[in-house]
C-alpha distance (Angstrom), angle and dihedral (degrees) to the residues before:
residue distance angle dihedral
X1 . . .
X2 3.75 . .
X3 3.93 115.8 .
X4 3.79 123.7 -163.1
X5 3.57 121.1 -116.1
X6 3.62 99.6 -122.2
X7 3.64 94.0 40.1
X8 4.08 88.4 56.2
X9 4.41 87.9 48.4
X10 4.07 85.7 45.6
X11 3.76 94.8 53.1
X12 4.03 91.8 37.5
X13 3.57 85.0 54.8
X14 3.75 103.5 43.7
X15 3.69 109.0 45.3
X16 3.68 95.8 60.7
X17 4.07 86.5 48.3
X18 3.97 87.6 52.8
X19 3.78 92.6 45.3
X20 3.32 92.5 51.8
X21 4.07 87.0 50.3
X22 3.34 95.5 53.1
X23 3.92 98.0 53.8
X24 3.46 83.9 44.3
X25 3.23 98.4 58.3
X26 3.43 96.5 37.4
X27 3.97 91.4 57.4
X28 3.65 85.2 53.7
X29 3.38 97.4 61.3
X30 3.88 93.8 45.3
X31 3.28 95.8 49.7
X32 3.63 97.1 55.9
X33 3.84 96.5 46.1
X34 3.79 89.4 54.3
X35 3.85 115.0 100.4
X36 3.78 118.5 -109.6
X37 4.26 106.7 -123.5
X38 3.76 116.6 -168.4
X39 3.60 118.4 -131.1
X40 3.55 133.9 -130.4
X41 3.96 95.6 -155.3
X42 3.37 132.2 75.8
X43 3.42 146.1 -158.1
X44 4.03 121.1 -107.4
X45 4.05 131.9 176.4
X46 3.31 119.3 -150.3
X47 3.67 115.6 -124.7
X48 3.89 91.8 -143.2
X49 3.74 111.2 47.5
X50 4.13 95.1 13.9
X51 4.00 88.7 -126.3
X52 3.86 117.9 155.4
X53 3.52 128.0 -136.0
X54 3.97 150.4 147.2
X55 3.75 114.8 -118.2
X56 4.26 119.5 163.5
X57 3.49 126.0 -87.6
X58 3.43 102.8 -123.5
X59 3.70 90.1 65.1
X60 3.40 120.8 109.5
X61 3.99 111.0 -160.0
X62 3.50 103.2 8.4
X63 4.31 117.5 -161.4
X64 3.82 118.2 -123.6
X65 3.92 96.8 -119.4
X66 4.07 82.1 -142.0
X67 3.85 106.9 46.6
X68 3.80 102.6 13.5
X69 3.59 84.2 -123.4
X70 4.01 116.5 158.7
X71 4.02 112.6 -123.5
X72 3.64 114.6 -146.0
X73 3.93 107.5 -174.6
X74 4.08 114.8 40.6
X75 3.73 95.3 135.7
X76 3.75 98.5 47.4
C-alpha cells in the first residue's frame, strides 16, 4: 500500500500535536475538579543566601535550612 509523501509528514506531524491535546486537556479537567486545600506553610527567602523554602506560620524566627540564618519578617 503506497502512501504519499506529504500525507506520511502530515500524520508524523499531527499525532504528536493531538497527543499532546488530549493530555492537555485532560489535565485541565483534573485540575479543576480537584479541591482547593489551604496551607498552613509558607514560603520565606532568606535575605543572606537567597534560598527558598516553606516553614509554618506559627513560627516565629524561622532558620534558613542552608545558611542557618534567622528570618525576621515571614508574615509581612
Amino acid at each position: 500500500m503506497p502512501v504519499n509523501v506529504t500525507t506520511f509528514i502530515g500524520v508524523c506531524v499531527m499525532l504528536p500535536l493531538v497527543v499532546l491535546l488530549g493530555v492537555w486537556l485532560y489535565e485541565e479537567y483534573w485540575f479543576r475538579r480537584r479541591p482547593f486545600v489551604p496551607t498552613t506553610r509558607v514560603m520565606v527567602q532568606c535575605d543572606i543566601c537567597l534560598h527558598h523554602f516553606f516553614c509554618e506560620k506559627d513560627v516565629r524566627l524561622p532558620r534558613c535550612p542552608q545558611c542557618g540564618n534567622l528570618i525576621r519578617d515571614t508574615h509581612a
